[in-house]
PDB file of N, CA, C and O in Angstrom:
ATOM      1  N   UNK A   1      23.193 -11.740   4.558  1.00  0.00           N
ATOM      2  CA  UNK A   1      22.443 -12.263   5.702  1.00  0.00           C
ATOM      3  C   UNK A   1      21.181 -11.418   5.920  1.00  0.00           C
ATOM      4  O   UNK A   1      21.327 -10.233   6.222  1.00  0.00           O
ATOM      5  N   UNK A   2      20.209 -11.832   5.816  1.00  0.00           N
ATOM      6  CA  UNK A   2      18.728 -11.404   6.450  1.00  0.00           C
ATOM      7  C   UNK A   2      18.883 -10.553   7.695  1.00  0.00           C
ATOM      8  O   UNK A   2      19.789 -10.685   8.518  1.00  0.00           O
ATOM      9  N   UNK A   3      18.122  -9.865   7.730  1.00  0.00           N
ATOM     10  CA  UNK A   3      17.972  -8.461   8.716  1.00  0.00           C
ATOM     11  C   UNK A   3      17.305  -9.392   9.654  1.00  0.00           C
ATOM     12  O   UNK A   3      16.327 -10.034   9.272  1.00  0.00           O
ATOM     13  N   UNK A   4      17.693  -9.490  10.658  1.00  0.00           N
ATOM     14  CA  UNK A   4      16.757  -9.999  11.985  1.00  0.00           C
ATOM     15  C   UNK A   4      15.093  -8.952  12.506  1.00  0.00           C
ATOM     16  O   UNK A   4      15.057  -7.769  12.844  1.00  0.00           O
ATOM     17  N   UNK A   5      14.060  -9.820  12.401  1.00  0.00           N
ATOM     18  CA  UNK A   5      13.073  -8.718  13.123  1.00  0.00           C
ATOM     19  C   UNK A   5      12.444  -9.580  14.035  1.00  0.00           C
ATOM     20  O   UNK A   5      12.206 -10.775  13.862  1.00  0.00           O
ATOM     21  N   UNK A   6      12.134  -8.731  15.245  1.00  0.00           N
ATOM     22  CA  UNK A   6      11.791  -9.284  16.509  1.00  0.00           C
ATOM     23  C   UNK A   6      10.404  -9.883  16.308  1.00  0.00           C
ATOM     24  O   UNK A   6       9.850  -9.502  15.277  1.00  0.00           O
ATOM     25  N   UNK A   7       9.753 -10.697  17.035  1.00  0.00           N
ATOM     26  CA  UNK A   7       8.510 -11.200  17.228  1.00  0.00           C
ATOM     27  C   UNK A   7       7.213 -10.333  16.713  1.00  0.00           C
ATOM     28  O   UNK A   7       6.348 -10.909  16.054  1.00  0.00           O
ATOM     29  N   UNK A   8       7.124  -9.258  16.955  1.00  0.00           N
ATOM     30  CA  UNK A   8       6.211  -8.558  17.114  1.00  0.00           C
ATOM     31  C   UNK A   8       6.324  -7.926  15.261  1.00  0.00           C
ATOM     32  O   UNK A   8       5.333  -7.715  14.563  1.00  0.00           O
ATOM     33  N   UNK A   9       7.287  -7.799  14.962  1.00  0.00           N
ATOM     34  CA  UNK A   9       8.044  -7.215  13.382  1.00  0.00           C
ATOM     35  C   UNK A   9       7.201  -8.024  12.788  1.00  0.00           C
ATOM     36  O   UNK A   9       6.151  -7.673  12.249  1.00  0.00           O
ATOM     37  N   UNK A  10       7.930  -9.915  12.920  1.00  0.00           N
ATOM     38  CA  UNK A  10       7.661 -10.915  11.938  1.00  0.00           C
ATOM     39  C   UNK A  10       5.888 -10.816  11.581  1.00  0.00           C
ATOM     40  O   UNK A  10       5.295 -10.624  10.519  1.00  0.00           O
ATOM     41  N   UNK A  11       5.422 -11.030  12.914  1.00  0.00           N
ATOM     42  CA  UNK A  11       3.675 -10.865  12.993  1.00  0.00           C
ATOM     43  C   UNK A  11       3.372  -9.561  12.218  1.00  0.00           C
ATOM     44  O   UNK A  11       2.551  -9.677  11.308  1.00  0.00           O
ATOM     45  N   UNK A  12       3.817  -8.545  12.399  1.00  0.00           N
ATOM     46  CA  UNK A  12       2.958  -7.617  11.343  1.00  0.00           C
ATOM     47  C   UNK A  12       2.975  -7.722  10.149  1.00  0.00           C
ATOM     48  O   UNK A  12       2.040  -7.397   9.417  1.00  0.00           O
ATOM     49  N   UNK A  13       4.379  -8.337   9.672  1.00  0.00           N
ATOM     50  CA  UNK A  13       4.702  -8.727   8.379  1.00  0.00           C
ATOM     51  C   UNK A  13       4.114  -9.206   7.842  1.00  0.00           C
ATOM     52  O   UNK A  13       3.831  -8.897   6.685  1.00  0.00           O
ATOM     53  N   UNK A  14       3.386 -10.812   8.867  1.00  0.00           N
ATOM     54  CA  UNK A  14       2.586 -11.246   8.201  1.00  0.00           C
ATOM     55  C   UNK A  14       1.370 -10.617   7.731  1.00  0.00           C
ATOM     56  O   UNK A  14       1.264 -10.462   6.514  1.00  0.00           O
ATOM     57  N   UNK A  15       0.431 -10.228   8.492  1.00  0.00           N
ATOM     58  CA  UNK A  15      -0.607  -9.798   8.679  1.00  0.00           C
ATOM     59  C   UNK A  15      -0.474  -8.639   7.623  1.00  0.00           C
ATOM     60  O   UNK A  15      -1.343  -8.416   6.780  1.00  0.00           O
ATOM     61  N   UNK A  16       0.523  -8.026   7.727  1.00  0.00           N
ATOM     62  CA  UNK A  16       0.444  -6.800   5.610  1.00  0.00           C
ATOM     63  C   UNK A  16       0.224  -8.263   4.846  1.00  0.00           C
ATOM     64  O   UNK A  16      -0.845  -8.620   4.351  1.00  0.00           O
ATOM     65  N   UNK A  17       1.492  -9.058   4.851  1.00  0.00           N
ATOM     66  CA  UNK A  17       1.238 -10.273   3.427  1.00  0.00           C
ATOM     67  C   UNK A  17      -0.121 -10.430   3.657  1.00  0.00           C
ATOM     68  O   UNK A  17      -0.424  -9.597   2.803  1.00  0.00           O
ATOM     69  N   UNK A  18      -1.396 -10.857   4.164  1.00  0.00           N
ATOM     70  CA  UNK A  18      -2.673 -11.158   4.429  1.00  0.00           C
ATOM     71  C   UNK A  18      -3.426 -10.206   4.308  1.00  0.00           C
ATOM     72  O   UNK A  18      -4.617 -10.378   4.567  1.00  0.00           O
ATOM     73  N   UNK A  19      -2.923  -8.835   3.851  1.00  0.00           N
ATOM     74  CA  UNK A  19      -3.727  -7.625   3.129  1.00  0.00           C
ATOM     75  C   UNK A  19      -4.544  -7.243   4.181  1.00  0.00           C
ATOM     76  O   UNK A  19      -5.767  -7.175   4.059  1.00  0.00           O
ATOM     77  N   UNK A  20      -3.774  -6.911   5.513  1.00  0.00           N
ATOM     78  CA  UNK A  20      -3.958  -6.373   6.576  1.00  0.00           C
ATOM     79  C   UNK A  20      -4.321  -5.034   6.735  1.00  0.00           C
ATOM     80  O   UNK A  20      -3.285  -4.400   6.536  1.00  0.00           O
ATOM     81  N   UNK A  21      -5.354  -4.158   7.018  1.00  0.00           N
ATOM     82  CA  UNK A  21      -4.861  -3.045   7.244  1.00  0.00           C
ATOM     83  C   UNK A  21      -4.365  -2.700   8.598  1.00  0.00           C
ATOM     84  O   UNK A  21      -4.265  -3.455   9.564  1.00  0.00           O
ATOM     85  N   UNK A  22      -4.023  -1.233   8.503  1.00  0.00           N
ATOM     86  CA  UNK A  22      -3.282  -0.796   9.841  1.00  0.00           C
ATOM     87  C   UNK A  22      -4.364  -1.091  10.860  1.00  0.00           C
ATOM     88  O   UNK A  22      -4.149  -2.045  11.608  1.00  0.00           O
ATOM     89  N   UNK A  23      -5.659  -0.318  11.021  1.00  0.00           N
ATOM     90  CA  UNK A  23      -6.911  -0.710  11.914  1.00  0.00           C
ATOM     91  C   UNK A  23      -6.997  -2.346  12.035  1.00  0.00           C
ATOM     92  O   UNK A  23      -7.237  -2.575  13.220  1.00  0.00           O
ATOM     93  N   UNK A  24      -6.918  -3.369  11.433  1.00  0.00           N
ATOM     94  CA  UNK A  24      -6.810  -4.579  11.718  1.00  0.00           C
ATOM     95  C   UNK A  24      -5.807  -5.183  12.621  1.00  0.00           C
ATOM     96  O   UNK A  24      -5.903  -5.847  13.653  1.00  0.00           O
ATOM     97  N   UNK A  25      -4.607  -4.658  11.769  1.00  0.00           N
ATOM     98  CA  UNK A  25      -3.479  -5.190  13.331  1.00  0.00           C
ATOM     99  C   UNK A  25      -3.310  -4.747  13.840  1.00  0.00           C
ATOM    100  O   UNK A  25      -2.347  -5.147  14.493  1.00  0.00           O
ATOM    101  N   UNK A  26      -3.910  -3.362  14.306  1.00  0.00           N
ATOM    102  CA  UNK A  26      -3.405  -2.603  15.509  1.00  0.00           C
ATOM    103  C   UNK A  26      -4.603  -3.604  16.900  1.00  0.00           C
ATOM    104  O   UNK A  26      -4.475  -3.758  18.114  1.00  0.00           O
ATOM    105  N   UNK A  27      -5.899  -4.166  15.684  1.00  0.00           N
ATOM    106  CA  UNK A  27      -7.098  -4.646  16.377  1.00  0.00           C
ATOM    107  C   UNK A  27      -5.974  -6.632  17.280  1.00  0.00           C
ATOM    108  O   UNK A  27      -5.850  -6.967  18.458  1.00  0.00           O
ATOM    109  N   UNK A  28      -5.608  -7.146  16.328  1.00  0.00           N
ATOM    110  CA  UNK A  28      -5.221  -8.146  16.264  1.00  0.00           C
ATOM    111  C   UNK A  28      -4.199  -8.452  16.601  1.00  0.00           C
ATOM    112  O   UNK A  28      -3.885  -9.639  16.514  1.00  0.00           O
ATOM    113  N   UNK A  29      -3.145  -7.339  17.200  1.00  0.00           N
ATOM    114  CA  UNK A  29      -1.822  -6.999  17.894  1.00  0.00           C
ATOM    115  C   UNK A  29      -1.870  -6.168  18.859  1.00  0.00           C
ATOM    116  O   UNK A  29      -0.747  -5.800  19.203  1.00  0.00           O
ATOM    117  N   UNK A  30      -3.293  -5.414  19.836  1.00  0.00           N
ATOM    118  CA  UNK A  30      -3.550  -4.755  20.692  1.00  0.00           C
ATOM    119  C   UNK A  30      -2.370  -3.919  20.568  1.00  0.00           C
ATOM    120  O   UNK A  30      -1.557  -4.030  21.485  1.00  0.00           O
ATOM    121  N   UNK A  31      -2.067  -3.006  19.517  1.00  0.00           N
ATOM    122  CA  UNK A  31      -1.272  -1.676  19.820  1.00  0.00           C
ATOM    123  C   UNK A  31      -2.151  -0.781  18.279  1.00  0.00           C
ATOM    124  O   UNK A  31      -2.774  -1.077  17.259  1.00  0.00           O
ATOM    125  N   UNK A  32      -1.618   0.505  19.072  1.00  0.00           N
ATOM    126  CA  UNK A  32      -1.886   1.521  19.147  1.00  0.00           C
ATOM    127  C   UNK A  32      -1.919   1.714  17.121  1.00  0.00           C
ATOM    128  O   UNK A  32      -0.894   1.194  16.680  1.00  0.00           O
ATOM    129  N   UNK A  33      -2.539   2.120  16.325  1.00  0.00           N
ATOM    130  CA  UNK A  33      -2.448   2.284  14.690  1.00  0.00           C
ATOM    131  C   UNK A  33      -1.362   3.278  14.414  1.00  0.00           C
ATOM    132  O   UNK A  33      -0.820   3.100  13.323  1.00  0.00           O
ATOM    133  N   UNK A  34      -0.946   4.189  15.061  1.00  0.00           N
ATOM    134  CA  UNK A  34       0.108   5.076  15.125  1.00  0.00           C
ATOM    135  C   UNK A  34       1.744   3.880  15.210  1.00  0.00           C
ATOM    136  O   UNK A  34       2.736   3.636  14.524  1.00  0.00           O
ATOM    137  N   UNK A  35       1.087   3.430  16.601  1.00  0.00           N
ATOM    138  CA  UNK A  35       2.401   2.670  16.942  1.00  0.00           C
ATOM    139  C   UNK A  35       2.793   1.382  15.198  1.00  0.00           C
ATOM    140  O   UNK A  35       3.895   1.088  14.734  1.00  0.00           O
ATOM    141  N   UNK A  36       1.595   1.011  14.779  1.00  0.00           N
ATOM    142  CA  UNK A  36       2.003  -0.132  13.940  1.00  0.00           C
ATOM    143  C   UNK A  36       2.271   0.647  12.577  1.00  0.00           C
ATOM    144  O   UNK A  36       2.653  -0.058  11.644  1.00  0.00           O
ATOM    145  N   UNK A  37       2.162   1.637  12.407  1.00  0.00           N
ATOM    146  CA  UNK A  37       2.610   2.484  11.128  1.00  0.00           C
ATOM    147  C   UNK A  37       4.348   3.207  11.749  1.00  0.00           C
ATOM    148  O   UNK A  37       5.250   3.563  10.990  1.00  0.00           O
ATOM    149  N   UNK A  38       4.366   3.225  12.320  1.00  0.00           N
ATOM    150  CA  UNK A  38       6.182   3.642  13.422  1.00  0.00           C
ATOM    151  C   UNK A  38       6.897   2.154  13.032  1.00  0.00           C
ATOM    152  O   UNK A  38       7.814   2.107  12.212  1.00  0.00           O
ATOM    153  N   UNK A  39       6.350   0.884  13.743  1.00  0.00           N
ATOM    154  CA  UNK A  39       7.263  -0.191  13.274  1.00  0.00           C
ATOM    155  C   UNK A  39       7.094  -0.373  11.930  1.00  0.00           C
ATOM    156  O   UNK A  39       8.194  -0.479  11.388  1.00  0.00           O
ATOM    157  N   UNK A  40       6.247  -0.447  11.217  1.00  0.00           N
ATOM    158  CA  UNK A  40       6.154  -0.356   9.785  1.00  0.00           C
ATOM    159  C   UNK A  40       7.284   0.641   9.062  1.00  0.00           C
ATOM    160  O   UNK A  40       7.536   0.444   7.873  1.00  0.00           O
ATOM    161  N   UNK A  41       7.674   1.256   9.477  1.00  0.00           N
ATOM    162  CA  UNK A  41       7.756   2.329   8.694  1.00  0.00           C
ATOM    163  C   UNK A  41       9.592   1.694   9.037  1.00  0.00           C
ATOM    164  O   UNK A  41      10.295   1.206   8.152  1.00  0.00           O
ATOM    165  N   UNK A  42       9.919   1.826  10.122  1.00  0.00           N
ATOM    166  CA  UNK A  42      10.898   1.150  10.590  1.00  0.00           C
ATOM    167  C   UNK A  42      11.714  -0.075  10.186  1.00  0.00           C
ATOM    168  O   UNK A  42      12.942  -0.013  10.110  1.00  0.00           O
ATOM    169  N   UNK A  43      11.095  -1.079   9.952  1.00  0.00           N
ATOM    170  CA  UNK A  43      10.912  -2.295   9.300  1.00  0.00           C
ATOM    171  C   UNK A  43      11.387  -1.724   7.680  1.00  0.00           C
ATOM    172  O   UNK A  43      12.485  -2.034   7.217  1.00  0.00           O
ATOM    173  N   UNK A  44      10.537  -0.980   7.025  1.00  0.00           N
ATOM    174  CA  UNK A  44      11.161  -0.493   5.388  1.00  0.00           C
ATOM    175  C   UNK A  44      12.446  -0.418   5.267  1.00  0.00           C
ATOM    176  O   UNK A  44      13.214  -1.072   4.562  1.00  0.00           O
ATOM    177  N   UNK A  45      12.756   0.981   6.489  1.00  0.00           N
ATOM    178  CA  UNK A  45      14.355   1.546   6.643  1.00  0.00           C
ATOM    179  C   UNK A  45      15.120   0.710   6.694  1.00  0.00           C
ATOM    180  O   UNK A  45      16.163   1.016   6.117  1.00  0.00           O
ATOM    181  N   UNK A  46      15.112  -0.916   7.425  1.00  0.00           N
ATOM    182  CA  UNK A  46      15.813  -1.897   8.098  1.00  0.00           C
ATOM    183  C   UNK A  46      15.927  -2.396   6.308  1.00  0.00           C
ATOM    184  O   UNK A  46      16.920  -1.982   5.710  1.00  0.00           O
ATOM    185  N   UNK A  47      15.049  -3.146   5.630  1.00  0.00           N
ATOM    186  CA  UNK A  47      15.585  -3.999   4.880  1.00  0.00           C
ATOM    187  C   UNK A  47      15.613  -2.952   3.170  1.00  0.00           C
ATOM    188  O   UNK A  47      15.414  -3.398   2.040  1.00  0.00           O
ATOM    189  N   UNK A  48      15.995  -1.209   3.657  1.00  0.00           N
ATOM    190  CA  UNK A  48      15.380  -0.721   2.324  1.00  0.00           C
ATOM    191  C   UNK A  48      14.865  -0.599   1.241  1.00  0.00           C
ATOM    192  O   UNK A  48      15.323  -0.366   0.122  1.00  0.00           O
ATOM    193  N   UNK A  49      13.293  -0.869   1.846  1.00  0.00           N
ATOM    194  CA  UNK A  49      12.506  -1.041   1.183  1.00  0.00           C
ATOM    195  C   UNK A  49      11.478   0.234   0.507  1.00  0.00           C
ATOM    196  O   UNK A  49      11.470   1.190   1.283  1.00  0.00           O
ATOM    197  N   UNK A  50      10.911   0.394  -0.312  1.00  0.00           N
ATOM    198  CA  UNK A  50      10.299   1.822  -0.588  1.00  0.00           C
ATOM    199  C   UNK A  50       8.765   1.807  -0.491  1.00  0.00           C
ATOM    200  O   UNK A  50       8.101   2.833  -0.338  1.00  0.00           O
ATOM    201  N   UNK A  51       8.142   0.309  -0.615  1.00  0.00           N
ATOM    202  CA  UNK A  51       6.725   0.701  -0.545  1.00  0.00           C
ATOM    203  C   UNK A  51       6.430  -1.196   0.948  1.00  0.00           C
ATOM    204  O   UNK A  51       7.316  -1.901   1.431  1.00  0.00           O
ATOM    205  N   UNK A  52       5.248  -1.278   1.096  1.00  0.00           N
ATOM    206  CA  UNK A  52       5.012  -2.192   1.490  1.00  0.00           C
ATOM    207  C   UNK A  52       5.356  -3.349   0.685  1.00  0.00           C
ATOM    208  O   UNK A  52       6.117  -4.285   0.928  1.00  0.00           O
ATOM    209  N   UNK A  53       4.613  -3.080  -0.353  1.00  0.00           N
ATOM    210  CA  UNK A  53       4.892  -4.851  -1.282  1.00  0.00           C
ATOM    211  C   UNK A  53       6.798  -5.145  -1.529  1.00  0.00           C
ATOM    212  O   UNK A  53       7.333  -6.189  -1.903  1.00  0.00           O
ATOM    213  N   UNK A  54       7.360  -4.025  -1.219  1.00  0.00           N
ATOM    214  CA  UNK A  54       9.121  -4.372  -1.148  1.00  0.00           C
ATOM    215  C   UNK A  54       9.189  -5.159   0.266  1.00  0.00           C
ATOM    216  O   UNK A  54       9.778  -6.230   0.417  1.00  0.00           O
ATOM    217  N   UNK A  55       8.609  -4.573   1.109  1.00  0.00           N
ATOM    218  CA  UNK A  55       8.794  -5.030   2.763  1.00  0.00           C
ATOM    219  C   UNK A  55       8.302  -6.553   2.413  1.00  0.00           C
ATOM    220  O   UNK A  55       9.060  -7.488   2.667  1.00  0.00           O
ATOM    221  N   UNK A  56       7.226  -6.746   1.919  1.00  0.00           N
ATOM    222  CA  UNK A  56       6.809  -8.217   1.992  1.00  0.00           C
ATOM    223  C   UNK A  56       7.379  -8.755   0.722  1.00  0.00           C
ATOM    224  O   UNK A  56       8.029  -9.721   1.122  1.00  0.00           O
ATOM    225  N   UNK A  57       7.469  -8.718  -0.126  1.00  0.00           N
ATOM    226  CA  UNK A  57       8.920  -9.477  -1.114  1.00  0.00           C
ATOM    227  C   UNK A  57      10.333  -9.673  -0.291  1.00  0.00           C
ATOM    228  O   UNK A  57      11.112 -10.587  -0.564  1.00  0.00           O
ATOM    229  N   UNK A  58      10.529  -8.876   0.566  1.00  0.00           N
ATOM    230  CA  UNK A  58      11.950  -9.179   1.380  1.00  0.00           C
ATOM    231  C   UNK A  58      11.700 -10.300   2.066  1.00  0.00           C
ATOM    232  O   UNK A  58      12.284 -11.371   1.901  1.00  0.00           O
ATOM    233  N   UNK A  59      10.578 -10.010   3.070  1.00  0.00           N
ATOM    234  CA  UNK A  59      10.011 -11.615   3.704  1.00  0.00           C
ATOM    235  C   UNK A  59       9.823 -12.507   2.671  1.00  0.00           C
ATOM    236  O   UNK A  59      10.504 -13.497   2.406  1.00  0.00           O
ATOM    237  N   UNK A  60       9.331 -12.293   2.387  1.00  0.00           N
ATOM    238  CA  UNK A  60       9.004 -14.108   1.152  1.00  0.00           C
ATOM    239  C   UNK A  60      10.478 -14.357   0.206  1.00  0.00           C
ATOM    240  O   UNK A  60      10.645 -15.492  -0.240  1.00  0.00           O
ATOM    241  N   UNK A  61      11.484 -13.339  -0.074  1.00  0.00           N
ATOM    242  CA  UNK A  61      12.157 -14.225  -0.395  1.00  0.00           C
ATOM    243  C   UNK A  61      13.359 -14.424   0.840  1.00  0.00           C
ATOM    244  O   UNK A  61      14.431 -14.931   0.507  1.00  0.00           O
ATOM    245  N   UNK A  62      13.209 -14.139   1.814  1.00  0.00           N
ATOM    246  CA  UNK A  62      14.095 -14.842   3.086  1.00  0.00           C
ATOM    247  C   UNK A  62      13.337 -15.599   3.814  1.00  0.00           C
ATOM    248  O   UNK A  62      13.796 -15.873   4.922  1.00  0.00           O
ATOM    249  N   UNK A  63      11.890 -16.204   3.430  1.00  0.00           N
ATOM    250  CA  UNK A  63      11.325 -17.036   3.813  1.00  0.00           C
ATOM    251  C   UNK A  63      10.904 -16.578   5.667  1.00  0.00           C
ATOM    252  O   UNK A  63      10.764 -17.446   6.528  1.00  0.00           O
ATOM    253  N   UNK A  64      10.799 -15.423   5.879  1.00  0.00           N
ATOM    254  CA  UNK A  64      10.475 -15.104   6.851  1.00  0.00           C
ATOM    255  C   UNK A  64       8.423 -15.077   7.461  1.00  0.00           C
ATOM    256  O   UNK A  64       7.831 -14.972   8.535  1.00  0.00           O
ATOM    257  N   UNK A  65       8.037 -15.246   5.982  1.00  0.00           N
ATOM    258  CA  UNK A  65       6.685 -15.225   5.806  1.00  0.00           C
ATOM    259  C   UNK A  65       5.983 -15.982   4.775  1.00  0.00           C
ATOM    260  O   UNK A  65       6.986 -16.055   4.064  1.00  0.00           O
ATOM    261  N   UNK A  66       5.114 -16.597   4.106  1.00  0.00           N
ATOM    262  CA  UNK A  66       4.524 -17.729   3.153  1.00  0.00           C
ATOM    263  C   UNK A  66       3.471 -16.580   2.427  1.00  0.00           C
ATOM    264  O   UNK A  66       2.701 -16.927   1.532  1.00  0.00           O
TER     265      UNK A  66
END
């Protein structure tokens, strides 16, 4: 079963798949670049993942992101 991530998770997710940087969604999610590298980082631990492109292969293949 897929790791559940809250609203705010799914959206950053996307926004890495869209070759986001941290300064972009911290711009485009009004929080803090510290704070979106903390859920980031968080998010890895959850579906153990080791780099970003693992975090977004987990979404795309649980269809959590396109």
């Amino acid at each position: 079963m897929p790791v559940q991530f809250n609203e705010k998770e799914l959206k950053i997710l996307q926004l890495l798949a869209e070759d986001k940087t941290t300064e972009e969604i911290s711009k485009t999610i009004f929080l803090n670049p510290r704070t979106i590298k903390t859920i980031r980082q968080n998010m890895k631990a959850k579906v153990d993942a080791k780099t970003i492109g693992g975090l977004i292969m987990y979404g795309m293949r649980n269809k959590l992101i396109e």
